[in-house]
C-alpha positions as CSV (number, residue, x, y, z in Angstrom):
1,X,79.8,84.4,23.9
2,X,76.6,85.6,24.9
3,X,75.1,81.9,25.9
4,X,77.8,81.4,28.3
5,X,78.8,85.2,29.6
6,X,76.3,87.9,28.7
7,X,73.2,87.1,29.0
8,X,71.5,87.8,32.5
9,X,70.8,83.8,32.6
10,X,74.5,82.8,32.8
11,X,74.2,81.6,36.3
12,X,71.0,80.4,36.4
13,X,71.9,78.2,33.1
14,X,75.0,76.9,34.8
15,X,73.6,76.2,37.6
16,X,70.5,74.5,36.9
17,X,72.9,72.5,34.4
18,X,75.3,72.2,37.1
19,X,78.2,73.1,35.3
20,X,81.9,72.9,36.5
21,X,85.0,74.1,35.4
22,X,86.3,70.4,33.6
23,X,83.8,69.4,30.5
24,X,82.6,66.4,31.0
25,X,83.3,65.2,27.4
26,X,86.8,65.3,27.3
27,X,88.7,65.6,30.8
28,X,91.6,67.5,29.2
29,X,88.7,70.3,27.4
30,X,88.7,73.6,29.5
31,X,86.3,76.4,29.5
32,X,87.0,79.7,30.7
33,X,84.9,82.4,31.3
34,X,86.4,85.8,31.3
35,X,85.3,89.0,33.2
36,X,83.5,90.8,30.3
37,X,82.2,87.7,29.2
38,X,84.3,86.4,26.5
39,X,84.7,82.2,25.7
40,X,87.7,81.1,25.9
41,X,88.1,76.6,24.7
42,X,90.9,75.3,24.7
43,X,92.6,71.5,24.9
44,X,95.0,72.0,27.2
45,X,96.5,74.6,29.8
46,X,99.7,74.9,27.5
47,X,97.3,74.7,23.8
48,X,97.8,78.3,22.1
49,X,95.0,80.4,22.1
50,X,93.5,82.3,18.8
51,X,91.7,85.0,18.6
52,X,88.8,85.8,16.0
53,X,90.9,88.1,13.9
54,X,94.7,86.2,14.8
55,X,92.9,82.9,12.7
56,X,92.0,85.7,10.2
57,X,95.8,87.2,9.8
58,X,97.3,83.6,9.4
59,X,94.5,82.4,7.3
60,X,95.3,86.1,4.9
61,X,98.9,85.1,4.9
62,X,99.3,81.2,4.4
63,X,96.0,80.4,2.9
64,X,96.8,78.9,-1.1
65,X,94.6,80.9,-2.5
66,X,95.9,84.2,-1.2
67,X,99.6,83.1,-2.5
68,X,97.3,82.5,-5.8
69,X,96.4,85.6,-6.0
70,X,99.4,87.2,-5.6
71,X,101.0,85.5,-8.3
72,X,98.4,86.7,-10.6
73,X,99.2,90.3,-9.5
74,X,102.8,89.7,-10.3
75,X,101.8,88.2,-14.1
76,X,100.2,91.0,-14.9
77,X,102.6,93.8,-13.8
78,X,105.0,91.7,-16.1
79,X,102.2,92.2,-18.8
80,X,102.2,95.9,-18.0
81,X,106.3,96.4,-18.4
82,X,105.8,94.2,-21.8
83,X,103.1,97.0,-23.0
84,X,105.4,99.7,-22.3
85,X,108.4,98.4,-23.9
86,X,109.1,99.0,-27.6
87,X,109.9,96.9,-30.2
88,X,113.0,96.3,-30.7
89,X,115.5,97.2,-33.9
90,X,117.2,94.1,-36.1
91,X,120.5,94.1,-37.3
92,X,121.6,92.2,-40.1
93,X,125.6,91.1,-41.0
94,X,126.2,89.2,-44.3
95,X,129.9,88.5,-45.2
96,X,131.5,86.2,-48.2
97,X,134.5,86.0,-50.5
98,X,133.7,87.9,-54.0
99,X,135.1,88.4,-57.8
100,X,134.4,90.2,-60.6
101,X,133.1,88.1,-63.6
102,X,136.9,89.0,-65.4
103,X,139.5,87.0,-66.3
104,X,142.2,89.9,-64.7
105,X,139.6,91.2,-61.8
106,X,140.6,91.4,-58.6
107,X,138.7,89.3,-56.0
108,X,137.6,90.8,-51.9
109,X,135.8,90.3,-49.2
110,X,132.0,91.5,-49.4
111,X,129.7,92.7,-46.4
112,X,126.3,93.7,-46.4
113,X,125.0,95.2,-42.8
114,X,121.0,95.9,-42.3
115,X,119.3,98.0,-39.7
116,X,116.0,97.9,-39.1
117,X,113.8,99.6,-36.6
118,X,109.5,98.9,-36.6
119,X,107.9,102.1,-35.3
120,X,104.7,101.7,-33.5
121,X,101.5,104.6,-34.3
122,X,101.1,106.6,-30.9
123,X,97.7,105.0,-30.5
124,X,98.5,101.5,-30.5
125,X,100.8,101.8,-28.1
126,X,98.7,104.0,-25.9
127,X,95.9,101.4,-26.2
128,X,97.9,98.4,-25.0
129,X,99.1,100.1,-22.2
130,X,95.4,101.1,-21.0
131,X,94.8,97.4,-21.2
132,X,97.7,96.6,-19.5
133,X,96.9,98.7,-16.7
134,X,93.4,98.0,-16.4
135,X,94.8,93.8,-16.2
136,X,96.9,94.9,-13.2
137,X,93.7,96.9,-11.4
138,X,91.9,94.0,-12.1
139,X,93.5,91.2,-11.2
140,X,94.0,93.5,-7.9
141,X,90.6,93.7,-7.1
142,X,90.5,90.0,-7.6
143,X,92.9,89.5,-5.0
144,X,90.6,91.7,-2.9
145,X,87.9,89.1,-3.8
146,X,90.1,86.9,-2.7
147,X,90.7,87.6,0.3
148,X,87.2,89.1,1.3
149,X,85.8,85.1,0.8
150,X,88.9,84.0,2.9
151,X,88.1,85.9,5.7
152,X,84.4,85.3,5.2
153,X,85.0,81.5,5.5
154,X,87.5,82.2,8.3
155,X,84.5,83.8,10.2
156,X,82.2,81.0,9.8
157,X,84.5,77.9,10.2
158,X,85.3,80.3,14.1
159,X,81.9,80.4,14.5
160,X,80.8,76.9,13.6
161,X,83.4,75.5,16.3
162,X,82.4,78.1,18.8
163,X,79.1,76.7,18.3
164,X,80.2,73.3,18.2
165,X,82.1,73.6,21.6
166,X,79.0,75.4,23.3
167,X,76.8,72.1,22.3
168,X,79.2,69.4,23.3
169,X,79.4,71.2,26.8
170,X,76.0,71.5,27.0
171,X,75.5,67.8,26.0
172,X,78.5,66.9,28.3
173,X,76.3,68.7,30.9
174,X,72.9,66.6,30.0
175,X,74.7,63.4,30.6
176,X,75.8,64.0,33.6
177,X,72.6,64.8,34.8
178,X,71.1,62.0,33.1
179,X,74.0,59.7,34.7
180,X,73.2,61.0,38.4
181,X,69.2,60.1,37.5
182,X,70.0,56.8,36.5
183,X,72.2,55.9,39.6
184,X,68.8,57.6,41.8
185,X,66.9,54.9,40.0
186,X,69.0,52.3,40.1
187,X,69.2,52.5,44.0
188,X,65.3,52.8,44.0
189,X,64.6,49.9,42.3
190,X,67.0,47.8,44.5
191,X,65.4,49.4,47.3
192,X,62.1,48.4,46.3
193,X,60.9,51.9,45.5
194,X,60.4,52.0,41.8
195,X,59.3,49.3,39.4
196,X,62.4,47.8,37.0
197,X,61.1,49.7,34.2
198,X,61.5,52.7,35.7
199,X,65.2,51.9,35.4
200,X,65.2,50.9,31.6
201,X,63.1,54.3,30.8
202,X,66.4,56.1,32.2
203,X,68.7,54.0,30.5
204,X,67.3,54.9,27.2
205,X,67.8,58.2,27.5
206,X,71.2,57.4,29.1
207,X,72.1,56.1,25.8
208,X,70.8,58.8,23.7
209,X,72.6,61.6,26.2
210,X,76.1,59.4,25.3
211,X,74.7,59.6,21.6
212,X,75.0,63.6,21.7
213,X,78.0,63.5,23.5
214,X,79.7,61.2,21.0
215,X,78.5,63.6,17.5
216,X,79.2,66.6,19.8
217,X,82.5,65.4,20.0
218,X,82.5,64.3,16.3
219,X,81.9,67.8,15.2
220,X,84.3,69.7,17.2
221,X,87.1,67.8,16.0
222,X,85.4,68.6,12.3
223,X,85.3,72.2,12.7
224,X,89.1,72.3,14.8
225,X,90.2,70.2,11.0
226,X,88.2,72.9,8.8
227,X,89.4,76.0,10.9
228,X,93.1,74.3,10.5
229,X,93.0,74.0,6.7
230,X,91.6,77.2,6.3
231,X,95.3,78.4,7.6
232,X,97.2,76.3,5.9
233,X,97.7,74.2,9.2
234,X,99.2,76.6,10.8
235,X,96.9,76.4,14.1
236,X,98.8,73.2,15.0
237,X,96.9,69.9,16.1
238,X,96.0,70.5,19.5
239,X,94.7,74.8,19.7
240,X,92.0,77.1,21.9
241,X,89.8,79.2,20.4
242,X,88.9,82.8,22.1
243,X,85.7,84.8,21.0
244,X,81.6,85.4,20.8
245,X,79.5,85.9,18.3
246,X,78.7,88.3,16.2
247,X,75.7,91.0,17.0
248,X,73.7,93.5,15.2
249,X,75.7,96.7,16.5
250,X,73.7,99.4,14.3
251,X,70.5,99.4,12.0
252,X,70.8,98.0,8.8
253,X,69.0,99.4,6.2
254,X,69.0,97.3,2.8
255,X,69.2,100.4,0.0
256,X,72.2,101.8,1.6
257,X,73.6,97.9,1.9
258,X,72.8,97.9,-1.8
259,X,74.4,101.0,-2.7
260,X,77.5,100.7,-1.0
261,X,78.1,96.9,-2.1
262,X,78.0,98.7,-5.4
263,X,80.6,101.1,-4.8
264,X,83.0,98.9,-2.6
265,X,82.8,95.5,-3.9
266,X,86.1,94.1,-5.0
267,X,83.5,91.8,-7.3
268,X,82.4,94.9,-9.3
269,X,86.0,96.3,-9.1
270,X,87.5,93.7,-10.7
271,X,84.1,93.6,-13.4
272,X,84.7,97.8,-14.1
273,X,88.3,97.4,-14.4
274,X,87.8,93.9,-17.0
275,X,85.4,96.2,-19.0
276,X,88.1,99.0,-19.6
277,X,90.7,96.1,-20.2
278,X,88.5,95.1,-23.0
279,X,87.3,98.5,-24.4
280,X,91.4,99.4,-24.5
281,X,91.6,96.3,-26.5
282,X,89.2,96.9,-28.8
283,X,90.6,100.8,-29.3
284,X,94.3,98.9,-30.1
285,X,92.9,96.5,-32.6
286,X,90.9,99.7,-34.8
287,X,94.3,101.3,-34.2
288,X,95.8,98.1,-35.9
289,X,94.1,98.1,-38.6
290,X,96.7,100.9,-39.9
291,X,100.0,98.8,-39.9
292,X,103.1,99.9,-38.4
293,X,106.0,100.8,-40.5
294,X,109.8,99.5,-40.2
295,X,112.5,102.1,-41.6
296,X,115.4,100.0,-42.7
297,X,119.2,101.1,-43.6
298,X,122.1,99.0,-44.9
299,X,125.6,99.3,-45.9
300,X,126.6,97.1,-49.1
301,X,130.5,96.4,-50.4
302,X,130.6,93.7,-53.2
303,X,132.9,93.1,-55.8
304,X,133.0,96.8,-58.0
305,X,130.2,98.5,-55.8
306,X,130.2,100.4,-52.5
307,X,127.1,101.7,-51.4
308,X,124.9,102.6,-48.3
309,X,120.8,102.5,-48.7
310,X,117.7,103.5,-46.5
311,X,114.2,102.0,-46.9
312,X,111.0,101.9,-45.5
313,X,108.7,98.9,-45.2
314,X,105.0,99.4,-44.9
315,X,102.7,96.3,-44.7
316,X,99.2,96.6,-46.8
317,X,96.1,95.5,-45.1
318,X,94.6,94.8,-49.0
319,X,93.2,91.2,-47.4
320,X,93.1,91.3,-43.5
321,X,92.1,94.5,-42.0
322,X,91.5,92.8,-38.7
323,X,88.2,92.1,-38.5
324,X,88.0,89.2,-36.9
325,X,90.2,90.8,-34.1
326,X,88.1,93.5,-33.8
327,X,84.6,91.6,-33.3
328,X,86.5,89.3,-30.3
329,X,87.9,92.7,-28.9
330,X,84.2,93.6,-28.5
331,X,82.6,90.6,-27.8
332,X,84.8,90.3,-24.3
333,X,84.0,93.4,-23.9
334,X,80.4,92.7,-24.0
335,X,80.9,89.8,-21.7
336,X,82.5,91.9,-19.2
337,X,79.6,94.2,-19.0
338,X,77.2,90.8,-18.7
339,X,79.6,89.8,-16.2
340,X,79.3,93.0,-14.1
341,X,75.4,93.7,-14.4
342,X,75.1,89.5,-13.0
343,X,77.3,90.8,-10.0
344,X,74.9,93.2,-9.2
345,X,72.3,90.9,-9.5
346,X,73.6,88.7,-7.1
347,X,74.7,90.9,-4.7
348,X,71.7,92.2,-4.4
349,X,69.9,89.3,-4.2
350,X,72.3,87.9,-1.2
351,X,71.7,91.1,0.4
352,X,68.3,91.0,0.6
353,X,68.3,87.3,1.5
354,X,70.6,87.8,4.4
355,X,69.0,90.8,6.0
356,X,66.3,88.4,5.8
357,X,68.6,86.2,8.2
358,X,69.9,88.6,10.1
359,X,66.1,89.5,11.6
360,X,64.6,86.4,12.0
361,X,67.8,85.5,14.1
362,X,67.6,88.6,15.7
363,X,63.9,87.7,16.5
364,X,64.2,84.5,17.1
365,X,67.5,85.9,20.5
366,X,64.6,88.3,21.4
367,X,62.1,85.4,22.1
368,X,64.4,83.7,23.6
369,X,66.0,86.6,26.2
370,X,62.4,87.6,26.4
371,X,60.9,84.5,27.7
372,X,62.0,81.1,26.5
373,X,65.0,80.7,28.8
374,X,63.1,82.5,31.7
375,X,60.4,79.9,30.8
376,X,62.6,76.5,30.8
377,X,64.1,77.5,33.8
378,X,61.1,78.1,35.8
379,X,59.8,74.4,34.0
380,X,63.0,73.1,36.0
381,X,62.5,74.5,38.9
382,X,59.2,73.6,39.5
383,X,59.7,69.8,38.0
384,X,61.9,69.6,41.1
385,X,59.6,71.4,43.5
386,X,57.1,69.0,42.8
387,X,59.6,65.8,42.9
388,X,60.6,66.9,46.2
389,X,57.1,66.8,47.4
390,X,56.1,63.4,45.9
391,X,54.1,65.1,42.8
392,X,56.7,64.3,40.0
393,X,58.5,61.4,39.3
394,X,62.1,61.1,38.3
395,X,61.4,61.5,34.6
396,X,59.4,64.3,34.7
397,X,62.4,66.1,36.2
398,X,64.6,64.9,33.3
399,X,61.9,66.2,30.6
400,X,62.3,69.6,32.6
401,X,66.1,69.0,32.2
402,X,65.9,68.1,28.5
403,X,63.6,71.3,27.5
404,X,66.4,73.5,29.4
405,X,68.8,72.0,27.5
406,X,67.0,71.9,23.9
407,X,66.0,75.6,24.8
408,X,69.6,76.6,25.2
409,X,70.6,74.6,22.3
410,X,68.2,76.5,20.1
411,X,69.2,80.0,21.8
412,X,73.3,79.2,20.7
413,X,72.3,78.0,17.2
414,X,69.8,81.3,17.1
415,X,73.3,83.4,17.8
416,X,75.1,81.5,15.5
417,X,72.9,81.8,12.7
418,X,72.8,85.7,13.0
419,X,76.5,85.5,13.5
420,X,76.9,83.2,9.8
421,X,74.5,85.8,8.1
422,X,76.1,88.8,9.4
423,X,79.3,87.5,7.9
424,X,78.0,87.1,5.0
425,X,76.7,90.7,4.5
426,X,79.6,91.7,5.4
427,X,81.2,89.8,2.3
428,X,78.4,91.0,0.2
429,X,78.8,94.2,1.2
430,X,82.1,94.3,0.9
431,X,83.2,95.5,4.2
432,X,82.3,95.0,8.0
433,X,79.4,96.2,8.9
C-alpha cells in the first residue's frame, strides 16, 4: 500500500519511526514489503497468504448468500418447465355387477371408461410462459445483485484490516519510541538531570502509547473475524493478507457513472425483468377471463345398452370473470415500476454522494503527498536538532514524534477512505471502475 511502499516518504517514514522487520505488537506479526511496493501481513512464516481478489473468489463461492441465490435460480427454472408443461388428460374406469329389471333377464358385468383432456387458449399459455421466463431473468439478475454486494463487502472488510494492520504498526512503532524516551528519562532523573516529574509526564504518555497498541490490536483481530465470515471461514484462524489500496486510475465523470449504472445494474435488471413478469401476468389473467374447455369421451356397457359418447365441457364466467385477479395482476405490476424508478433514485443519489468521497479523499492524499508528511518530518527532525543542542527537551521531541505519527495516521485513513468509496461506486455502478 501506498503508506508503506509508494510513496517517496517510505524511508524517511520508517526511518524516522524506526521501523524493523518484527512488529512490535505481536512478536509473531510480520510485514513485508515487496519490490513494487505491495503489503504483505501476515501471522506467521507458514500462515497462507490471500490476495485481494483470492478473498473475493472464496467469498463468491462459499458465502450463504451466494448458495441463496442460486437456489432461487433453480426454483424458478422449475417454475419455467411447470409453465411449459400442459395439462394433463383424466381417465375414468367404473366397473359393477348389473341386471335387467326382469324376472328371466340375464345379469353382466358393466363398465363405464371416461377420457378427458382440458385444452388451454394459445394465449394463456403463451402468457405464463413470458412470466415464467421473465421469473428466471430476474431472479438471475438478483443473484448478480448478490454477488455485486458480496464482493463490495469483501473489498471493504480487505481494506478495513489493511488499514487496521497499518495503524497497529504504526502504534507498535510509537511505543517503542515512547518506551526508549522513558528509559532516557528515567536514567536522567536518577542522575540528577531532570526533575521527577519529568518522568511521570513520560509515563503518561507511555500509558496512552500501550492504550493504542492494545485497540490496535483489538481491531485487527475484528477485521481478520469479519473478513473470515465473509468466506464462510474458509480463510482459517491464523491467515496473511497481500494488497494496497484502491486509487483513482481514470477521471470520473458523474453523468456517464449515472448512465451506465442505469444500463448495467443488476438492481435495475432484476426491476425491468419483475415488470415484464408482472405485465405477462396480467396479459394471462385477461386471457383467463375466456375459460378453457375439456373435450371428454367415454365408453358405456350396462345391462341392455352398449354405447360410446363424446362431450365437451365449457365453464361459464356468468359470476367471476376474474376481476379481482386482474386488478392484483396490475397492481404488482405497478409496484414493480415504483420499485424500479426508487432504484434509480438511489443509485443516483449514492453516486453522487460517493464521487463526493472519492475527491475529498483524493484531496485530502494530495495535501498530504504535497506537504503534510514533508512537513511532520521536517517538525522531527528539527525537534531533535534542537534537543541535541540543549534547545528542546525530551518531550518536545516526543510531540514531534506524535504529529509524525498522527500525520501518517490520517494520510492511511485518507487512502482508505477513497479506497471504501471507490468500492462503493463500483457497486453502484455496477461494475469496476
Amino acid at each position: 500500500m501506498s503508506i508503506l511502499g509508494r510513496t517517496p516518504f517510505h524511508h524517511n517514514w520508517r526511518s524516522h519511526f524506526n521501523f524493523q522487520l518484527t512488529l512490535g505488537h505481536n512478536p509473531r506479526c510480520v510485514c513485508l514489503w515487496s519490490a513494487n511496493g505491495t503489503v504483505v501481513w501476515e501471522q506467521e512464516a507458514t500462515t497462507q497468504s490471500y490476495t485481494l481478489q483470492r478473498v473475493i473468489d472464496l467469498a463468491l463461492t462459499h458465502h450463504p448468500s451466494i448458495e441463496f441465490g442460486k437456489g432461487v435460480i433453480d426454483e424458478t427454472h422449475r417454475d419455467q418447465l411447470s409453465a411449459s408443461a400442459y395439462p394433463n388428460p383424466s381417465l375414468g374406469l367404473q366397473s359393477g355387477h348389473g341386471q335387467i329389471l326382469d324376472p328371466t333377464g340375464p345379469s353382466l358385468t358393466e363398465r363405464y371408461i371416461s377420457l378427458s383432456q382440458p385444452l388451454e387458449w394459445p394465449g394463456t399459455r403463451a402468457a405464463r410462459q413470458q412470466a415464467a421466463k421473465a421469473g428466471v431473468n430476474s431472479a438471475q439478475a438478483s443473484f448478480e445483485e448478490t454477488q455485486l454486494n458480496v464482493k463490495a463487502r469483501v473489498k471493504q472488510a480487505f481494506y478495513e484490516l489493511l488499514l487496521s494492520h497499518t495503524l497497529a504498526d504504526l502504534a507498535s512503532r510509537l511505543l517503542d519510541i515512547v518506551t526508549d524516551f522513558e528509559r532516557a528519562v528515567q536514567r536522567r532523573v536518577e542522575a540528577g538531570e531532570a526533575p521527577p516529574f519529568k518522568l511521570m509526564k513520560v509515563n503518561v504518555e507511555l500509558l496512552q502509547a500501550q492504550k493504542l497498541v492494545s485497540q490496535a490490536e483489538g481491531k485487527v483481530r475484528a477485521g481478520q473475524a469479519t473478513l473470515n465470515q465473509l468466506t464462510a471461514g474458509n480463510l482459517g484462524k491464523n491467515f496473511a493478507i497481500q494488497g494496497d489500496f484502491e486509487s483513482v486510475k481514470g477521471q470520473l465523470k458523474e453523468q456517464n457513472l449515472i448512465e451506465t449504472a442505469f444500463h448495467n445494474h443488476p438492481e435495475i435488471h432484476k426491476f425491468q425483468q419483475l415488470i415484464e413478469k408482472a405485465s405477462a401476468r396480467h396479459n394471462q389473467e385477461q386471457h383467463a377471463r375466456v375459460p378453457n374447455i375439456t373435450i371428454k369421451g367415454a365408453y358405456q356397457r350396462d345391462a341392455g345398452r352398449e354405447g360410446f359418447v363424446g362431450g365437451l365441457s365449457i365453464p361459464l364466467p356468468l359470476w367471476n370473470q376474474r376481476q379481482g385477479e386482474i386488478a392484483k395482476a396490475l397492481g404488482i405490476r405497478r409496484q414493480a415500476e415504483a420499485n424500479l424508478r426508487q432504484a434509480q433514485i438511489s443509485l443516483k443519489k449514492g453516486i453522487i454522494e460517493h464521487l463526493q468521497f472519492s475527491r475529498t479523499a483524493s484531496a485530502q492524499i494530495h495535501t498530504f503527498e504535497q506537504g503534510l508528511l514533508k512537513q511532520a518530518k521536517e517538525a522531527v527532525r528539527i525537534a531533535r536538532t534542537s534537543f541535541k543542542f540543549g534547545e528542546a527537551s525530551l518531550l518536545d521531541v516526543l510531540d514531534a514524534q506524535r504529529v509524525l505519527w498522527h500525520t501518517f495516521q490520517g494520510y492511511a485513513q485518507a487512502r482508505f477512505e477513497l479506497s471504501v468509496a471507490l468500492t462503493e461506486l463500483g457497486r453502484l455502478v455496477g461494475k469496476e471502475l
